[in-house]
C-alpha positions in Angstrom: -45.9 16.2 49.0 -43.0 16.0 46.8 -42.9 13.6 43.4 -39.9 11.7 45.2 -43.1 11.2 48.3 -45.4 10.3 45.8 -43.1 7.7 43.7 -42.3 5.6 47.4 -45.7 5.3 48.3 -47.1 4.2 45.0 -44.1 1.4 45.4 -44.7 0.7 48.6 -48.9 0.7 48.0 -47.9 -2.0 45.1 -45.5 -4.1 46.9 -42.9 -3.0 44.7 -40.5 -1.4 47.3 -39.0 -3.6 49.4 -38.2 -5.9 46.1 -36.6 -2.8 44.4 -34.5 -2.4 47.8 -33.3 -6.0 47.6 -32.3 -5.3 43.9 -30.6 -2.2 44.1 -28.4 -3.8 47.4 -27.6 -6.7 45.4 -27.0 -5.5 41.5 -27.3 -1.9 41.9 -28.8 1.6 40.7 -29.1 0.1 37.4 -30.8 -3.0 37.6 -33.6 -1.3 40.4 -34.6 0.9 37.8 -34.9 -1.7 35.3 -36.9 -3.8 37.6 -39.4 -0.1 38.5 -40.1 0.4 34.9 -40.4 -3.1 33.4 -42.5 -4.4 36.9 -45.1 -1.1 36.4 -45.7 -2.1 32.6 -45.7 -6.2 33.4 -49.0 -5.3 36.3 -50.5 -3.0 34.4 -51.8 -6.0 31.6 -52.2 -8.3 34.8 -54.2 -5.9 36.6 -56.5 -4.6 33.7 -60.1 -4.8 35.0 -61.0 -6.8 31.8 -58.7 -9.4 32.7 -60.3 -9.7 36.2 -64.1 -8.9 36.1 -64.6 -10.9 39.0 -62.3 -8.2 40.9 -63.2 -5.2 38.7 -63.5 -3.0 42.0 -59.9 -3.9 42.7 -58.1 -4.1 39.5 -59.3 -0.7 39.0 -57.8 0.6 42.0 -54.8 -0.8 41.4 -54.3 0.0 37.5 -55.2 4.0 38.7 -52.2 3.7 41.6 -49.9 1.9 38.4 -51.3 5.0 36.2 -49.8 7.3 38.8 -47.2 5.3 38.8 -46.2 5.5 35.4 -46.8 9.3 35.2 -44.5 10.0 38.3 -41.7 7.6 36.3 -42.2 9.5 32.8 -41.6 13.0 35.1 -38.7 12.2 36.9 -34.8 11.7 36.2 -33.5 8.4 37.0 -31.3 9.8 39.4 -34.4 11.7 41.0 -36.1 8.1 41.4 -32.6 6.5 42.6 -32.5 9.3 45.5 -35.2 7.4 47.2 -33.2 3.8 47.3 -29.9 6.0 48.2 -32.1 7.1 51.5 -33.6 4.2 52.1 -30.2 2.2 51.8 -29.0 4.9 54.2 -31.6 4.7 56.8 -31.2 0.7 56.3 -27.6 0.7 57.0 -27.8 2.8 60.3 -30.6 1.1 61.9 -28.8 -2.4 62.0 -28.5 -4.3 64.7 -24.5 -4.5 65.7 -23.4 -7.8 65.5 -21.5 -9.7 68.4 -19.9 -13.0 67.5 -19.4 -14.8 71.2 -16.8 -17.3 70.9 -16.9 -19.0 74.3 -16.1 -22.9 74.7 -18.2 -22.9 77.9 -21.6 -24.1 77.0 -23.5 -22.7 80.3 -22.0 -18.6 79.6 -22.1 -19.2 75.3 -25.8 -19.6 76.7 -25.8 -16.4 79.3 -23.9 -14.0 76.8 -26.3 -15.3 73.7 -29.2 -14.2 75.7 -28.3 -10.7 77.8 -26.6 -9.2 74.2 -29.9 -10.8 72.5 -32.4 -9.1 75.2 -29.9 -5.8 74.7 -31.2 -5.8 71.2 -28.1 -6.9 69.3 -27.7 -9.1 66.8 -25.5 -12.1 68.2 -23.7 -15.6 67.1 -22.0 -18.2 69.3 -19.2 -19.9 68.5 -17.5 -22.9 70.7 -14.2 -22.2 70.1 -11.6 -20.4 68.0 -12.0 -23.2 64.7 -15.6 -22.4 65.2 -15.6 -19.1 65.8 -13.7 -18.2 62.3 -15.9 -20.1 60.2 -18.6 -18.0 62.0 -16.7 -14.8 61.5 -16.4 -15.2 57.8 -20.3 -16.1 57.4 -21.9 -13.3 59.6 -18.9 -10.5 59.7 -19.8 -8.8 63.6 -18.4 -5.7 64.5 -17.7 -7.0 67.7 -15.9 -10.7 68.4 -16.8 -11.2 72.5 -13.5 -14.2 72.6 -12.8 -16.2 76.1 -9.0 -16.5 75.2 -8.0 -20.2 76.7 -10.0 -23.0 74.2 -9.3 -26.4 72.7 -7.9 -26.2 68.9 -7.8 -22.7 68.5 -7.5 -19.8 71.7 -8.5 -16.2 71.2 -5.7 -14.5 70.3 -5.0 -16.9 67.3 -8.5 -16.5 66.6 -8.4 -12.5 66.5 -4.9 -13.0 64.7 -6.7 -14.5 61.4 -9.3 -12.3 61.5 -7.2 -9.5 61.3 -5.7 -10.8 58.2 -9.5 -10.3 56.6 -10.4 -7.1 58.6 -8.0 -5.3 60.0 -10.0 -2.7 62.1 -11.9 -5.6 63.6 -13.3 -5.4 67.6 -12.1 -7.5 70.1 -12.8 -7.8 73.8 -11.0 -10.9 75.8 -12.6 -12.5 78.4 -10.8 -14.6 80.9 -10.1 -16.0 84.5 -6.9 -17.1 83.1 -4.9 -13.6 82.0 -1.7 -15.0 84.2 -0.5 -18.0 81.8 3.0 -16.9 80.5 2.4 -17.6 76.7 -1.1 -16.1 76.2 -0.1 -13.0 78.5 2.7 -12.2 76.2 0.5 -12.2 73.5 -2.7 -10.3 74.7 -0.1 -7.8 76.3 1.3 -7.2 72.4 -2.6 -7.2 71.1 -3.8 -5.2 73.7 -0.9 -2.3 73.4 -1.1 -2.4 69.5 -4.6 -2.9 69.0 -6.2 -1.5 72.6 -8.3 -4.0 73.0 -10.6 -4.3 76.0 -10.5 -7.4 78.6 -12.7 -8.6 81.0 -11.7 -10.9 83.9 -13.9 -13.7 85.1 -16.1 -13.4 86.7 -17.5 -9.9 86.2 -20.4 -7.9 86.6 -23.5 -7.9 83.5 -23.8 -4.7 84.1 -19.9 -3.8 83.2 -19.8 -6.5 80.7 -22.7 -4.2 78.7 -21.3 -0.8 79.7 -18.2 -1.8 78.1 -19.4 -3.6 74.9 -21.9 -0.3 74.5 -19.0 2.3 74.9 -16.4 0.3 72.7 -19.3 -0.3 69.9 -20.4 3.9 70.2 -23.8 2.6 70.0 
């Protein structure tokens, strides 16, 4: 077993690993190796076995696993300890859910898409129409926005149209049983030529619905 081993299991043994993880997302290489070094030193006076001699059997344990601990630190190069949080963050990263922002004023399919993408094992959010549904955008950023295109206040392709001014490479498939409406063709036509975006016409089949979503995704 490597030191690199060694160092991620006396973290995770402590309880120190996932908290390091947070930190170095949020603030960086920097502050998660701050946090390691000060956190090891901080546990090893609360975990002394004369502070605890009610627990001696236990503080022991601990204080040897924050010994090892400290040894493994003093032996290895910060960026030797940082490799760890750069594969972890890694790993992280490609194991998450895809996010599917449904934006369907329909309450009876927001309810049907919500759960098949759910039970599919993807992250979702429903919006009720295109207001909604940018609001929702900005908060939970999906790599997929699943739009119905005719809705009150806002439709889909002045939804899509505002989120491409914050991400231009965002997803889109339409859904719709009314494609034909003069206005709204003209301007899926130009979104769907420039951007190739997929549509789906009501009503359709779950199973093409999924095949389509999983295709479009690559997941």
């Amino acid at each position: 077993m490597t030191k690199t081993d060694d160092l991620k299991n006396e973290l995770i043994y402590l309880g120190l690993m996932n908290k390091t993880m947070e930190i170095y997302s949020e603030l960086g290489d920097r502050a998660a190796l701050s946090y390691i070094k000060s956190s090891h030193r901080l546990l090893s006076k609360v975990y002394h076995p004369d502070l605890n001699p009610k627990n001696a059997e236990k503080a022991t344990l601990i204080q040897q696993s924050l010994n090892k601990l400290s040894q493994l630190i003093s032996r290895m190069s910060d960026e030797e300890i940082l490799a760890i949080f750069d594969g972890a963050a890694r790993k992280e990263e490609n194991s998450r859910k895809a996010r599917i922002l449904v934006v369907e004023d329909e309450f009876g399919l927001q309810e049907i898409f919500r759960d098949i993408f759910f039970m599919e094992g993807y992250d979702v959010r429903v919006a009720i129409d295109g207001v909604n549904g940018f609001e929702e955008y900005k908060k939970f950023e999906p790599d997929l926005i699943f739009t119905d295109v005719v809705m009150p206040n806002m439709s889909g392709p002045e939804l899509v149209s505002k989120v491409r001014e914050l991400n231009p490479s965002i997803k889109v498939i339409y859904i719709s049983g009314f494609f034909g409406i003069r206005r709204l063709k003209q301007e899926l036509d130009r979104d769907i030529l420039q951007y190739g975006y997929p549509t789906l016409s009501k009503p359709f089949k779950t199973s093409e619905m999924l095949e389509l979503v999983k295709k479009y995704l690559g997941k």
